[in-house]
N, C-alpha and C positions, 0 to 999 in steps of 0.2 A: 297559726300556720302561715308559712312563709309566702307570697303571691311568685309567681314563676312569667315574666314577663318575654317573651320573644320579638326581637329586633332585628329589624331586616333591611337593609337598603336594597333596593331593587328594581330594574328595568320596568318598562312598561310590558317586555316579553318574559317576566319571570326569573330570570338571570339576577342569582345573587355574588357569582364568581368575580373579585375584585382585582387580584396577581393574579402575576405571570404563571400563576402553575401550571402544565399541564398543557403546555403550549398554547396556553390561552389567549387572543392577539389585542385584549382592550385594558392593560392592566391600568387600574386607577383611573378608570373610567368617572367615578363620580367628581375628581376633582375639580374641572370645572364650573363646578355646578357648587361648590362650599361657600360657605359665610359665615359673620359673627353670628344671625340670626338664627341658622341651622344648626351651629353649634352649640349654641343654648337652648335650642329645642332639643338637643339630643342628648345634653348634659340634663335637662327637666327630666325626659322622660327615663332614664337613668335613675333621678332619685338623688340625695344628696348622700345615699351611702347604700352600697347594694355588692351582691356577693355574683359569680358569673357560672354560668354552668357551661361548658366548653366539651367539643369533640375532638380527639387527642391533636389530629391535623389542623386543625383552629389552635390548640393550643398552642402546637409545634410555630405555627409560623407567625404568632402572636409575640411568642417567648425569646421569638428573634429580634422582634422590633421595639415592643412597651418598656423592657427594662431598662435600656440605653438613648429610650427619647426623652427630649429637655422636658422638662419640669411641666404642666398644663393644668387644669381643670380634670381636663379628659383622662391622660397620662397617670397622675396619680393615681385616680380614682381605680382605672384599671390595677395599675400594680398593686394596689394597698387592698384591692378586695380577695378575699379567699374565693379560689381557681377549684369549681369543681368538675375534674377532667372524669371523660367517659375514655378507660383505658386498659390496656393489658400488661402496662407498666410501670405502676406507681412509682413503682425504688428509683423510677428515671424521671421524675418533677420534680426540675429545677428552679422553677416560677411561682415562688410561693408570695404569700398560703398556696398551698394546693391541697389538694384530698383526691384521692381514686374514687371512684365511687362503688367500686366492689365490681364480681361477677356478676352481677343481673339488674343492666344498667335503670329497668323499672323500678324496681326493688332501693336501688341505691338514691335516685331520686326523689321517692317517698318519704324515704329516709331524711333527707334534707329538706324539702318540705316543712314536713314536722316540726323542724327543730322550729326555737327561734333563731331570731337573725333579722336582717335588709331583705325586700327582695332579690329574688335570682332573674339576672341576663342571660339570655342563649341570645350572642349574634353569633352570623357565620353555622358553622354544623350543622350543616343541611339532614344530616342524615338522621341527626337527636330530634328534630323537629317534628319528622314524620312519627317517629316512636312517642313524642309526647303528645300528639294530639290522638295517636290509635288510643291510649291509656287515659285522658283525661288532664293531663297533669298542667299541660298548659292554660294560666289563667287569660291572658292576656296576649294580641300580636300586632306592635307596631310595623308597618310599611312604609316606606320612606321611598317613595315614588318617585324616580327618577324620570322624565321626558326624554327618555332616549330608549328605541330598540337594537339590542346588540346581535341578535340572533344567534348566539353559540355560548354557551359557558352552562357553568350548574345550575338548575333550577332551583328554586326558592323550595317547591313540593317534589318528592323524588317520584317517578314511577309506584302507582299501588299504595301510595298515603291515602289513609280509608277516607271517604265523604264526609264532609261534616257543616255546621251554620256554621257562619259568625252575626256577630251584630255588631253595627259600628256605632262605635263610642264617641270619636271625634274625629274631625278631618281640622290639616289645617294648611293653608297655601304657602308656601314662600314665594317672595317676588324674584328669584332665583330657577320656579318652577316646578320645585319637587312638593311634594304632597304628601305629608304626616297623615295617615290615617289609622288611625287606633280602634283596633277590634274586641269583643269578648266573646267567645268561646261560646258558641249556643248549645251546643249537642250534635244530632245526627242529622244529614243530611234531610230538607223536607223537600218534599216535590209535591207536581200539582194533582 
């Protein structure tokens, strides 16, 4: 069975929104903050080959930029993984590989699971994220902790994402400031 890993760069106020969408006023906020070292910590935690599980709007504004960026580590890796989009329009992915993942985006995720394959990546799709932690299906969730609070954009957890543990796996510093901290999925939330 396939591991389902969720990647997240994100404020220290939960803001995973990076564009201009949506009149958003901090686009590509994390850039100051990039290095070689961060970038092979996020090409690691990636995998040396892994497939991407994508919400169609992620896909959408993804499909605008990966196909036509130079050559990278990153870049590749992106394009050359099958794209599994949560969507109501397969006939219209053009960023392949790609797969729909059917009417019942639970069900279509299982599905892929199953199979074999690379791990799957969910960055970005805030929305798939809450649906995969109600279900179970996420194994794993990187945080990529940014030292900045932006106060406005989409959160990382939407409203009504059900309670749950984690347990951390590992943390790890850059001297840049952001903080890798790697989760496993505990179950349900515990209180005292």
């Amino acid at each position: 069975m396939r591991k389902l890993k969720i990647i997240e760069h994100i404020s220290l106020d939960g803001v995973i929104q990076s564009s201009g969408e949506d009149g958003f006023p901090y686009a590509d906020w994390t850039a100051p903050y990039r290095t070689p070292a961060g970038r092979d910590a996020i090409m690691a935690a990636h995998g040396e080959s892994f497939d991407l599980l994508l919400g169609r709007r992620t896909y959408d504004m993804w499909s605008g930029f990966w196909p036509k960026a130079p050559s990278s580590p990153i870049a590749d890796g992106l394009n050359a993984a099958t794209k599994y989009v949560a969507t109501h329009r397969p006939e219209s992915l053009e960023w392949g590989p790609s797969e729909g993942l059917g009417p019942d985006i639970v069900e279509g995720v299982r599905r892929v699971k199953s199979q074999d394959g690379p791990d799957l990546i969910l960055s970005g799709s805030s929305t798939l994220t809450s649906t995969l932690l109600e279900h179970g299906l996420a194994d794993e969730v990187l945080l990529v902790v940014y030292p900045v609070l932006l106060g406005t954009g989409k959160r990382f957890f939407a409203e009504g994402t059900p309670p749950r543990s984690f347990e951390l796996v590992s943390t790890k510093a850059m001297p840049s400031g952001i903080i890798f901290n790697t989760y496993k999925v505990a179950g349900p939330l515990k209180t005292g």
